[in-house]
N, C-alpha and C positions, 0 to 999 in steps of 0.2 A: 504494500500500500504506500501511496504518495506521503512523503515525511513531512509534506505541511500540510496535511492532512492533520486537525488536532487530535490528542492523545485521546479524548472522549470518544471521536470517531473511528477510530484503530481498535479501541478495546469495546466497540458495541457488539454486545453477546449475542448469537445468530440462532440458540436456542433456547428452550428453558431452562437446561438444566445448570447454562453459562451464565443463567439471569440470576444479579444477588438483589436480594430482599422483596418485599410483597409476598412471602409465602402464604398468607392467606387467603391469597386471590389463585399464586400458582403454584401451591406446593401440593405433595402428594395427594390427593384423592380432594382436593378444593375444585370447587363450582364450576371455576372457568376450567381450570386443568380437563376438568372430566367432558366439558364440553368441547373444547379441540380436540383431544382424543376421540371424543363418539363423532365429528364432524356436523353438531347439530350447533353452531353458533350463532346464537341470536343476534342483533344488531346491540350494540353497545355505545356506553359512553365510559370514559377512563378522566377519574376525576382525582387530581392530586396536584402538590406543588410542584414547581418546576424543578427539573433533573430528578425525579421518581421512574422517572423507564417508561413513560406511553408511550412514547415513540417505537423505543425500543422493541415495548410488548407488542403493538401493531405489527410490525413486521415480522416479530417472529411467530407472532399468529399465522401469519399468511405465507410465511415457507412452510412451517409445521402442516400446514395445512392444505400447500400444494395450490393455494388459488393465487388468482389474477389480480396482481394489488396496484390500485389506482392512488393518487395521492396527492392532496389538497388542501393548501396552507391559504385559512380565511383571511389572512391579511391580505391577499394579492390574488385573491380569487374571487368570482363572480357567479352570478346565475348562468350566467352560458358557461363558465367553465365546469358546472354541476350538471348540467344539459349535456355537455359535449361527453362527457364520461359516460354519464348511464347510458347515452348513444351509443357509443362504443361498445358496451359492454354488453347490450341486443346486437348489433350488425354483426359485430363477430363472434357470435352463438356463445359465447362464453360462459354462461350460464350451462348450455347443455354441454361443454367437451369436460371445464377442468372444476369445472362446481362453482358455485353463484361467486360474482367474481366479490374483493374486500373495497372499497371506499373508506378509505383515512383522510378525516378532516382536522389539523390540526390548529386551536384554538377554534373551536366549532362558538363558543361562548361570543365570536367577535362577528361570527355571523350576523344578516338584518332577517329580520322575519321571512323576508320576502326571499332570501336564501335559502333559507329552514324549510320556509315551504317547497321547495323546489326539491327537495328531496323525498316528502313525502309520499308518493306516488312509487319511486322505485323500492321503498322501504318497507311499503306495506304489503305490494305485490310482490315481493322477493329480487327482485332484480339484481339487489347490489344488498349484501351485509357491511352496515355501516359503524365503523369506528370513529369514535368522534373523543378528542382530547382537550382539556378543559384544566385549567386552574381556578376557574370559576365554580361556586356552587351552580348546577345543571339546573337549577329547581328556578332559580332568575332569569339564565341566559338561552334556557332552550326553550322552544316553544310546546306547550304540553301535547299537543297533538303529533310531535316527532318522539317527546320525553318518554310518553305511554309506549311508545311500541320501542324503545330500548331498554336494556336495563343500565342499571348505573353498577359501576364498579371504583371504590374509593380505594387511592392509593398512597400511603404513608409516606412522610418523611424518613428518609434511610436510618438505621439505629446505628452507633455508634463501632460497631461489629462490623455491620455491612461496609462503610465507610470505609476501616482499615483492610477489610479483602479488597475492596479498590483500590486503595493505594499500595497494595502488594500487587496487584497486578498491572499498576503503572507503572508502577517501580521496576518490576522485569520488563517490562515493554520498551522504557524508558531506555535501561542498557543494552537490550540488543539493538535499539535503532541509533543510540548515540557513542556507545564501548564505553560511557564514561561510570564506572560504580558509586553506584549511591545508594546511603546508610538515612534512617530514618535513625536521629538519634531522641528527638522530641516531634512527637504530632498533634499535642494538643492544639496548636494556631492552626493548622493545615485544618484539622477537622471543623474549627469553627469558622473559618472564613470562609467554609462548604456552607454550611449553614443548611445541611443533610441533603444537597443537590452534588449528586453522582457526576455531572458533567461540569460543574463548577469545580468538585474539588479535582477534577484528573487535569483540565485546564489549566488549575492553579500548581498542580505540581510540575505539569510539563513548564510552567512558565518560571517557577522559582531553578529548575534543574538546568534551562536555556540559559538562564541569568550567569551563570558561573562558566570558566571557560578551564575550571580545574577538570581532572580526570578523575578525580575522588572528590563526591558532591556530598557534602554531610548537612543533612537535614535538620537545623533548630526551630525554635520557638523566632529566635530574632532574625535569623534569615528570613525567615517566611514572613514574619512584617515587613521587616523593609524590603522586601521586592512586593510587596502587594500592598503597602501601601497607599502607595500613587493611582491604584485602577480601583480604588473605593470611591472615587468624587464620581466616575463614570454611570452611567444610568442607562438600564437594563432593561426595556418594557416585557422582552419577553422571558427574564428572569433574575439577571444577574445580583442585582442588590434592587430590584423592585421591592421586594417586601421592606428593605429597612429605610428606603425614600419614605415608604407610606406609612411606615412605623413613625420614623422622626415628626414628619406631618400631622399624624393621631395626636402625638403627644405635644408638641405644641398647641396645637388648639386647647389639649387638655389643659397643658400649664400657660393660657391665658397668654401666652407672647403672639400677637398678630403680627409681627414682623417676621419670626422666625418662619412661621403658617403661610403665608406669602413668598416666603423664599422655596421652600421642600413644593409648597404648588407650583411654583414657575420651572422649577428641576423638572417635576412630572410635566411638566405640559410641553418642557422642550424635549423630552425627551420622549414624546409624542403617546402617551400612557391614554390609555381611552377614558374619557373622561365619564363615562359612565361609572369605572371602578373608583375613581374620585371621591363622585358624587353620591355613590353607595357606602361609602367608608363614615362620609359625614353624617348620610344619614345616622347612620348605626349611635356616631358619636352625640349628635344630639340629645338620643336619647337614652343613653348609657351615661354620659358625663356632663350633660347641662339637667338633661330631666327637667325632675316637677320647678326646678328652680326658674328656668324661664320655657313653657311648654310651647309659646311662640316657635322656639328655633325647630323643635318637630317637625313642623308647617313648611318652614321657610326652609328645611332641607329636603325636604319631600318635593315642595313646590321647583327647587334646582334642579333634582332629581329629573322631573316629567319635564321642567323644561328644554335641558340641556339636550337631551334627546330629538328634541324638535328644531334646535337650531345646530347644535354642534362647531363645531372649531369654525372659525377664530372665534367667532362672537361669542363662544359658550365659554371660554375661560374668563370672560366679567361679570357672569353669572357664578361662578366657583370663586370668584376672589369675593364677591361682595357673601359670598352664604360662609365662606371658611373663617374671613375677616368677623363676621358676625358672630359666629362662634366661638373663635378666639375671643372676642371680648365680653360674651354672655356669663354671666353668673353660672357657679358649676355644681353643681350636687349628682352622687349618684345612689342616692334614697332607694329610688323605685328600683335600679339593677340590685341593688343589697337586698330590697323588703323580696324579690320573687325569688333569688338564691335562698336566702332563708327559709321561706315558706316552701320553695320544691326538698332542702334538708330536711325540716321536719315534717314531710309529706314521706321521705322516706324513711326518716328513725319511725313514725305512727302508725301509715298503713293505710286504708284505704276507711278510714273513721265514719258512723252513719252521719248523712244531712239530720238534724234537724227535725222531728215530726212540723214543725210550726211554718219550715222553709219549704217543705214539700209543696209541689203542685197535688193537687188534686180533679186529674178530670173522670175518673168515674166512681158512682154511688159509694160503693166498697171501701175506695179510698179515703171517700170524704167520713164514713164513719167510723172508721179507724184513727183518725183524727188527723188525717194527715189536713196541713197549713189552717188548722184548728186556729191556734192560739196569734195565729200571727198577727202581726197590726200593720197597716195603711203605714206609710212614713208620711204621705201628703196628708195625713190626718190630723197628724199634731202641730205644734206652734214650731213655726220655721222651717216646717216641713222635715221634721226628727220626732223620732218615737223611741227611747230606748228600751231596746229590747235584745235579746241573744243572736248572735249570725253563724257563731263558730259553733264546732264540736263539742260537746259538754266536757270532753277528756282534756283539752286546749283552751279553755274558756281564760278568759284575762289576757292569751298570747298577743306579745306585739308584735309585729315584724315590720311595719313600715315605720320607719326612723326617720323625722325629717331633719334636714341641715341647715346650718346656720347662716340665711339668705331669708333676703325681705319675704319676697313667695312663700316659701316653708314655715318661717317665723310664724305669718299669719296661720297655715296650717293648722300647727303645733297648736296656738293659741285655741284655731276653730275647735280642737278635739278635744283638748282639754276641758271646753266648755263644755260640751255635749257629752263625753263618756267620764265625766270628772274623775275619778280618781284608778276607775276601772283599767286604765290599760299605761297606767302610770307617764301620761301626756305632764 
């Protein structure tokens, strides 16, 4: 193989049993394994972070399995380029000589509806068994009418184990294409500037081993910073340090700097990140990290959300600077993500506790004299439109879980509850 070819592509494993980690998807007598062996493979999606091996597994699905593999990268592909394939794949009988041929779409998530749709037709009628590879959650980016007739297949971040059989298998690679011997004498750096992406960390070791012009390359902790230090400022959309642009971005808004929020947004927007995942990120944060404190920003990141979609680049990124800026400077509380962690914990320390006879509905006779929503009261009944009366489980009763925080909004809360449940839930 070509030796500027990188070391990721040299050492991509051509079967399963060359494939490291995901055993859950492809180890011995697992789902999919059983299903390239019986030759009954459904149409799929492959959903993990980047450098997890979709790629990789696509292809070797489709040696292992003898078929006709087509293959299509949603950033530079189109509805006629989705067209021209399943054409192909009826004119030249291919379906009847070598078995229904594979379509690999990779980053299927970047696809338009009008995409998505354009495959439906050969997916449903068999035409083409389709892979489709996503860093995205499937449940947002695919459209449910392709989503139902595939299954999903979730693919992990490499563990710590996997990792260093890659770099033992770089590492031989590595001397026979260059005679120069190299010692791993520290790989703690090497594993975390992978940040559990298989093609990242073989990339980064080919490129620390390049750096040195010795014939004995010995592997440290501070080598490997300082040769990869410099290629951390670089921006990666379709993997490289994308996650820790969008990290630092989170956490700015979090921690209230709109300067810094404004700098990691224009990173991402030159470095051409779709602003849809953006846009999805803030939503999240809104409501994780401003919450009940100002419920506005909800609104106004949702409302980015649906619009950015309609206008898109260039105009969309004044739409993300005025919703991220907003956030950054919004009051921050995370009450409401604390009160539902709490409440799903002790949903699972309790168990599955009865409603209430008082909460019950009652729509037939039987129930109604059993007493079911017997005792209960009107809330629009009493003064202010409050009745107190019991909501929770008799085994839980007094429990608090919503915590409000120290923010005008919440203050008033606090106060509201204190009035109404006085001493009951210790407001």
């Amino acid at each position: 193989m070509n030796l500027e070819t990188p070391l990721a592509e040299r050492l991509r494993p051509k079967s399963l049993d060359e494939y490291v980690g995901q055993q859950q998807l492809v180890g011995e007598g697992s789902v999919l394994r059983n299903a390239i062996a019986s030759g009954q493979l459904p149409s799929l999606i492959l959903w993990g972070p980047p450098g997890t091996g979709k790629t990789t597994l696509a292809n070797i699905i489709s040696q292992t399995m003898n078929r006709p593999f087509f293959n299509l990268s949603a950033i530079n592909s189109g509805v006629k380029d989705v067209r021209d394939v399943i054409a192909k794949a009826k004119e030249n009988g291919l379906f009847n000589k070598q078995g229904k041929p594979i379509l690999f779409i990779d980053e299927i998530h970047r696809f338009s509806k009008s995409q998505q749709d354009s495959l439906l037709g050969a997916v449903e009628k068999g035409v083409i068994t389709l892979i489709g590879a996503t860093t995205e959650n499937p449940s947002f980016e695919v459209i449910s009418a392709l989503l139902s007739r595939c299954q999903v297949y979730i693919l992990k971040s490499l563990e710590k184990e996997h990792l260093e059989t890659l770099l033992e298998k770089g590492r031989e690679q590595l001397e026979r294409d260059s005679g120069k011997k190299i010692v791993f004498k520290e790989t703690e750096a090497m594993l975390r500037f992978s940040g559990g992406d298989a093609r990242k960390l073989l990339n980064n070791l080919e490129l620390v081993v390049n750096a040195s012009s010795a014939k004995k390359v010995s592997i440290t902790n501070e080598l490997v910073m300082e040769c990869l230090q410099n290629s951390l400022s670089m921006y990666d959309k379709n993997g490289e340090n994308h996650y820790d642009i969008i990290s630092a971005f989170i956490k700015s808004m979090r921690g209230s700097d709109p300067n810094a929020t404004v700098y990691w947004l224009a990173r991402m927007i030159e470095g051409g990140e779709d602003p849809k995942f953006i846009a999805r990120r803030m939503l999240i944060l809104a409501s994780e990290d401003v919450g009940a404190a100002n419920p506005t920003a909800l609104v106004l990141a949702n409302t980015c959300f649906q619009a950015i979609a309609v206008i898109g680049y260039p105009e969309a990124e004044i739409i993300l600077s005025q919703t991220a800026v907003y956030l950054a400077n919004s009051p921050k509380s995370n009450a409401t993500y604390s009160a539902i962690k709490t409440a799903k914990s002790l949903v699972q320390q309790t168990g599955d506790l009865p409603v209430p006879l008082q909460l019950r509905n009652a729509p037939t006779k039987l129930m109604e004299q059993i007493g079911y929503g017997k005792e209960y009261k009107y809330s629009h009944d009493g003064d202010g439109n409050f009745v107190s009366q019991e909501f929770l489980p008799k085994q839980i009763v007094g429990q608090r879980l919503y915590e409000p925080q120290e923010n005008t909004r919440e203050h008033a809360d606090r106060q509201r509850l204190k009035k109404l449940w006085k001493d009951k839930y210790g407001y």
